[in-house]
C-alpha positions as CSV (number, residue, x, y, z in Angstrom):
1,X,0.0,0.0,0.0
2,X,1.5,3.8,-1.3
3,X,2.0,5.9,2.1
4,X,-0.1,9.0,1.8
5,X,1.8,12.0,0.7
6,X,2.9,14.4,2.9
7,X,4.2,18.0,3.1
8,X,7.5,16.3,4.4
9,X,7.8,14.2,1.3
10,X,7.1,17.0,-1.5
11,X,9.6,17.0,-4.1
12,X,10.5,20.3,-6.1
13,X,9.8,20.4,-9.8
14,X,9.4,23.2,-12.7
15,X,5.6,23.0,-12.2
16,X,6.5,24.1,-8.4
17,X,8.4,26.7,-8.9
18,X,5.9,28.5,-11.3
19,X,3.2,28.0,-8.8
20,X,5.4,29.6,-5.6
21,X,6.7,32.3,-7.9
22,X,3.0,33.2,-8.0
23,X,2.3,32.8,-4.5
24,X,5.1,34.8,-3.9
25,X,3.7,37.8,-6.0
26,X,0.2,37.0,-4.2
27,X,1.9,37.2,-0.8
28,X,3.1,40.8,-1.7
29,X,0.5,42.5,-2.4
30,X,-2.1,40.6,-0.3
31,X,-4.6,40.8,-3.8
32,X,-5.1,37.5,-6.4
33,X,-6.3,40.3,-8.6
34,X,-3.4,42.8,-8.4
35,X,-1.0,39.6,-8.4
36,X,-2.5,38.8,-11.7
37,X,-2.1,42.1,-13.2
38,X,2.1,41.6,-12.6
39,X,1.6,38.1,-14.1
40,X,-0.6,38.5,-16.9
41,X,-2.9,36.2,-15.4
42,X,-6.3,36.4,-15.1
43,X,-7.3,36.0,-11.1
44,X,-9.1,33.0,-11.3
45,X,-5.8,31.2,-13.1
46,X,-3.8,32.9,-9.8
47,X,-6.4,31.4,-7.2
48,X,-6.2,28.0,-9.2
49,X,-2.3,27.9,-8.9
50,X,-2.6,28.8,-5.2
51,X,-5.2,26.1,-4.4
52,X,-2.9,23.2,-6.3
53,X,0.0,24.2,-4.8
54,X,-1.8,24.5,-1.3
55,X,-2.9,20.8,-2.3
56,X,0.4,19.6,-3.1
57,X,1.9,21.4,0.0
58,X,-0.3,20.0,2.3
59,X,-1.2,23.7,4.0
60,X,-3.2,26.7,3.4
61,X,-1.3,29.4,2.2
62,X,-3.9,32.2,2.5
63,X,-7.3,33.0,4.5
64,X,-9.6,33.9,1.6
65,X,-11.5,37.2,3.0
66,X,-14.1,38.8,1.2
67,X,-12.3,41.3,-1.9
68,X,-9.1,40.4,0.0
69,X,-6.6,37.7,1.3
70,X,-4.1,37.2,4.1
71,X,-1.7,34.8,4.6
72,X,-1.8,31.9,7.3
73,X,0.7,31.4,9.7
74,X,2.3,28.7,7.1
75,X,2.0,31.3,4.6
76,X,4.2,33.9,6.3
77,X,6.7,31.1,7.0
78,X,7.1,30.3,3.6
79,X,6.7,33.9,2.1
80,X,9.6,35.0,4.5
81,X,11.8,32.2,3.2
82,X,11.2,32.6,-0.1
83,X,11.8,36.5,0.0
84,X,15.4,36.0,1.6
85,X,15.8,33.1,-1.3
86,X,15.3,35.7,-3.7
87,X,17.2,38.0,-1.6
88,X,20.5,35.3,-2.3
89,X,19.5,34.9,-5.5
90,X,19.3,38.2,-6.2
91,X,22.7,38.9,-4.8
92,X,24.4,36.3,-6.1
93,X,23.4,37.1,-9.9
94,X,25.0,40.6,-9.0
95,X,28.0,40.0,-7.3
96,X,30.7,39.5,-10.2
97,X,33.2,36.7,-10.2
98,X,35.8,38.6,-8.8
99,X,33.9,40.1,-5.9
100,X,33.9,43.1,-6.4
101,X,31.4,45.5,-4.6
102,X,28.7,46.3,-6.8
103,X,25.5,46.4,-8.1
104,X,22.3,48.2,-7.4
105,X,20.5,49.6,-4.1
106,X,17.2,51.1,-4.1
107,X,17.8,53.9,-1.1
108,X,14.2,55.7,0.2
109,X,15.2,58.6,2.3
110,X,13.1,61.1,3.7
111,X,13.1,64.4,1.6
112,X,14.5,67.0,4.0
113,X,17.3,64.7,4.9
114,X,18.1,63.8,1.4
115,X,18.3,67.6,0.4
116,X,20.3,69.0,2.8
117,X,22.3,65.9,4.6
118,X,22.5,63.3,2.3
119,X,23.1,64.8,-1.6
120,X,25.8,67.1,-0.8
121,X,28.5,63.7,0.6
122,X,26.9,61.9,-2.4
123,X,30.1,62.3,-4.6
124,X,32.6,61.3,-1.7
125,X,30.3,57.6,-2.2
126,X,30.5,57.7,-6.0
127,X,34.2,58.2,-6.1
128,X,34.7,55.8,-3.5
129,X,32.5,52.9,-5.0
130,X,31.5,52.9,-8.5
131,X,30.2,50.2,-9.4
132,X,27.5,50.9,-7.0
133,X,24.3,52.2,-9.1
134,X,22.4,54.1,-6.1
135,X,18.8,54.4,-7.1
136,X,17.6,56.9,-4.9
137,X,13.7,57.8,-3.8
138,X,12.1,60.5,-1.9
139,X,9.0,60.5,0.0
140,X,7.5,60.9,3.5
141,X,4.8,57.5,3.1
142,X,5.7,54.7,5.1
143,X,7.5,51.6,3.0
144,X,5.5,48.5,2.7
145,X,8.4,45.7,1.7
146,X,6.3,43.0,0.7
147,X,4.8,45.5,-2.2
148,X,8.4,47.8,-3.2
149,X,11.9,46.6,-3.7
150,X,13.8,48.7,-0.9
151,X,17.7,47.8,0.1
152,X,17.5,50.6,2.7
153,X,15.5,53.7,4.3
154,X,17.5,56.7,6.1
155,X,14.2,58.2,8.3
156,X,13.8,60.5,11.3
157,X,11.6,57.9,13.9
158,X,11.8,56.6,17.4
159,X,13.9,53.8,16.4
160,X,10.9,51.0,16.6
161,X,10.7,49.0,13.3
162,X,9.8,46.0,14.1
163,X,10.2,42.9,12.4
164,X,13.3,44.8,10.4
165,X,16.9,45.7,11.2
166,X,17.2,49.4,12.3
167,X,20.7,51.4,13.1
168,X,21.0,54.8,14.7
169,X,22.6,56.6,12.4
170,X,23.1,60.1,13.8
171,X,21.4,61.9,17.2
172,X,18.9,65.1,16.4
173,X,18.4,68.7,18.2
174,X,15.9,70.8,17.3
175,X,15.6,74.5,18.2
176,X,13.4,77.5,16.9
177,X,15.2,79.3,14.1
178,X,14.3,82.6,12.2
179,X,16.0,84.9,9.9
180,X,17.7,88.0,11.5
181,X,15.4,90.4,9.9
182,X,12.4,88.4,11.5
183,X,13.9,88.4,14.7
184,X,14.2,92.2,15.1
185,X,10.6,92.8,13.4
186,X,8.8,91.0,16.0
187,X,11.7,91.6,19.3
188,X,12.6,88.4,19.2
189,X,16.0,87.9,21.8
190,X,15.3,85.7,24.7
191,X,12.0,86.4,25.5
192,X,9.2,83.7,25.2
193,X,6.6,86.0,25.7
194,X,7.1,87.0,21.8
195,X,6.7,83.6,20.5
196,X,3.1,83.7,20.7
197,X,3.0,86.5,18.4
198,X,4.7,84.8,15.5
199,X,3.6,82.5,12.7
200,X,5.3,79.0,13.6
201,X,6.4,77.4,10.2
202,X,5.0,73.6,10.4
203,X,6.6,70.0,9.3
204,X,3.2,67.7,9.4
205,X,4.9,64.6,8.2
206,X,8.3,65.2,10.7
207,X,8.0,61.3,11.4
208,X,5.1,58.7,10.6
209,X,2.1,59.7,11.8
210,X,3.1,62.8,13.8
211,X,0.7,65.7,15.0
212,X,0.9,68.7,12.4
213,X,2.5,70.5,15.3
214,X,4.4,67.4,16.8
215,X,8.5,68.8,16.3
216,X,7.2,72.3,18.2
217,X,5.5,70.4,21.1
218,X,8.5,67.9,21.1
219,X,11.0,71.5,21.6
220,X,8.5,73.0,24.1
221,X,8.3,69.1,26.6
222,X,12.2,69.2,26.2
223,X,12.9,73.2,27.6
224,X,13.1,74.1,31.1
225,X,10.1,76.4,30.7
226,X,6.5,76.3,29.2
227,X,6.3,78.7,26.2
228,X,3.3,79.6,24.9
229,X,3.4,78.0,21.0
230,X,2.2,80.3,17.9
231,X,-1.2,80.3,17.2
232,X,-0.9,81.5,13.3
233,X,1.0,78.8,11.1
234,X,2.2,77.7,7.8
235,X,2.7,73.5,7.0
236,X,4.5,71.9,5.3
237,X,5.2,68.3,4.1
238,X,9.4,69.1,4.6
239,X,11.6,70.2,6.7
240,X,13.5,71.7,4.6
241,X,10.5,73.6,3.3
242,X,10.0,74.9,6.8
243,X,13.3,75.9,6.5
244,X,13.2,78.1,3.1
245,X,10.5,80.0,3.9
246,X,12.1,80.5,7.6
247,X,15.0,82.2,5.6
248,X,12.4,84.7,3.7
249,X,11.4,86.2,6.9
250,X,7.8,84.0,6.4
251,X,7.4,82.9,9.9
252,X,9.9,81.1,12.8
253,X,10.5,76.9,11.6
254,X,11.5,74.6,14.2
255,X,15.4,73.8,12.9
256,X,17.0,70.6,13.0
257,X,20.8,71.0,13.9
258,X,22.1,68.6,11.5
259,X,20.0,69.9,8.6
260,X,20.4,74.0,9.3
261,X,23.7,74.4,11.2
262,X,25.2,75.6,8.4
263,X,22.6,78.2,8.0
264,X,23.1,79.0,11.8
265,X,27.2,79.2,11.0
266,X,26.8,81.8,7.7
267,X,24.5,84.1,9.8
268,X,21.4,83.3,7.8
269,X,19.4,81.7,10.4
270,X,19.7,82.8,13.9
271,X,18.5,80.8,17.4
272,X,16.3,83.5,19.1
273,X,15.5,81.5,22.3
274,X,19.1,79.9,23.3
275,X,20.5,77.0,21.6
276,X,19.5,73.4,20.1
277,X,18.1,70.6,22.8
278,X,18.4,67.5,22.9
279,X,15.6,65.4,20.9
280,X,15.8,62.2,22.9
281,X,12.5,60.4,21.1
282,X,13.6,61.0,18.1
283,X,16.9,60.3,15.7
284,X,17.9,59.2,12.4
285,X,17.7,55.3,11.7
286,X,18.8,53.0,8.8
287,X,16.3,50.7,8.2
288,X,16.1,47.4,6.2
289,X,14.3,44.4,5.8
290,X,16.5,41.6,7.8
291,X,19.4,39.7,6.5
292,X,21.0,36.0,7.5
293,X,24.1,38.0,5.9
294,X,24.0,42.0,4.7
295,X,25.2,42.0,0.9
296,X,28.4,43.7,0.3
297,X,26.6,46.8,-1.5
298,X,24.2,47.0,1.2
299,X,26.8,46.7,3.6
300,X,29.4,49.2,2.6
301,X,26.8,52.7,2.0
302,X,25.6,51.5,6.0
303,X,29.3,51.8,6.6
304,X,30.0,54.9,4.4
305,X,26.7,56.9,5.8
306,X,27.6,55.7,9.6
307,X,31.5,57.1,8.7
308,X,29.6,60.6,7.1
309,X,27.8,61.3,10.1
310,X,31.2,61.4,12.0
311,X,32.6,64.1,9.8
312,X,31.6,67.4,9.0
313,X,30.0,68.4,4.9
314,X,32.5,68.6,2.4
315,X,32.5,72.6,0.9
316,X,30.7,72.9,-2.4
């Protein structure tokens, strides 16, 4: 009598590996239909792949919702393996035969950061590796892995990503900043009182899901007294916005010393209430999904940004 087959016993063929190809695609974006729309499938050819190779398999990949799906405990397991399969693959068809570093990395940084921290060391990187393609995005949305190809985020955040690998890259401090001209129009030298008077400059997206006046409330918990915060305002979605229009006299921005100390240096910006404190809660973190072993690429810009934060911006 045959043993009944079992999960244990499942051999891998080329009909397999088309049907976990498309459960991988179904895994990341949670959707038959939008995994048939990368596959050229229609979605009942997906769900029919999905159910024989849950069949073969032995387990149930996904919990069929109504207009949605979500993976099983079985199904996470496997999609995790597969992605860091991929991952090796992946690395392995881009590492050249004589090792040296190269390849592509798809780097999402924040916008602010990216303007004023991270483009102006970007040709100390080039010059040192390149063969390293860097393809970088902008953006303040929060990354969803399973659905975009990211090697690595540089973000402002608490430092709590779970499930992924996450580095402190470099401390923050965050003061009010204005240009000199604003600062004598409304009497700003010390005095708190005046604050109230002003039109705070806002960054609504400072971090995921911050308050639209989160980075002002974060300076005023961390200063040894309780000034009374602007009533008129300006947001933004950027820092560095906040920022601009801080330097055309349009309001007072809350400054973030490694993005503005320049500015502070060359006399444009000016600290009207005493200097930068300390922004305990809040840093800037490199983030990435988790590796068994970091690929050369990936692990040589953690290196080189880690390195950059030590040192002080090249001159233009």
């Amino acid at each position: 009598m045959d043993k009944p087959k079992s999960a244990a016993a499942f051999k891998l063929n080329g009909s397999h590996l088309s049907s976990l190809h498309v459960f991988l695609v179904a895994a990341r974006h949670l959707s038959f239909s939008q995994a048939a729309d990368e596959l050229c499938l229609t979605a009942s050819a997906v769900s029919h792949r999905i159910n024989r190779l849950e069949n073969e398999l032995r387990l149930k990949l996904f919990h069929r919702i109504t207009r949605k799906v979500l993976l099983t405990e079985d199904g996470e397991r496997l999609f995790s393996v597969m992605q860091r399969a991929m991952g090796d693959i992946s690395e392995a068809i881009q590492e050249r035969a004589d090792s040296e570093i190269a390849g592509q990395l798809t780097f999402y940084v924040r916008p602010s950061v990216a303007q004023c921290w991270l483009i102006p060391r970007l040709a100390q990187f080039t010059s040192q590796y390149p063969d390293i393609q860097l393809d970088i995005r902008v953006g303040n949305e929060s990354i969803d892995y399973r659905t975009r190809k990211i090697d690595l985020v540089l973000c402002y955040s608490n430092g709590n990503h779970p499930g992924l690998s996450s580095v402190k890259l470099m401390a923050e401090r965050i003061a009010p900043v204005c240009s000199p001209q604003y600062a004598k129009a409304h009497g700003l030298s010390g005095d708190f009182s005046q604050l109230a008077t002003c039109t705070a400059l806002h960054d609504v997206a400072a971090w995921d899901n911050a308050g639209f006046d989160a980075e002002w409330r974060l300076w005023a918990a961390n200063t040894h007294s309780s000034p009374q915060l602007p009533q008129r305002f300006i947001t933004f979605d950027r820092s560095d916005l906040c920022t601009l229009a801080a330097l055309n006299h349009a309001g007072i921005a809350m400054g973030r010393e490694q993005l503005i100390k320049d500015r502070i240096v060359h006399g444009d910006l000016l600290l009207p209430f005493g200097g930068f404190v300390e922004s305990p809660q809040y840093s800037y973190y490199l983030v990435h999904p988790a590796h068994e072993q970091t690929p050369r690429r990936l692990q040589v810009l953690i290196d080189w940004l880690k390195k950059s934060a030590n040192q002080s911006c090249p001159s233009p």
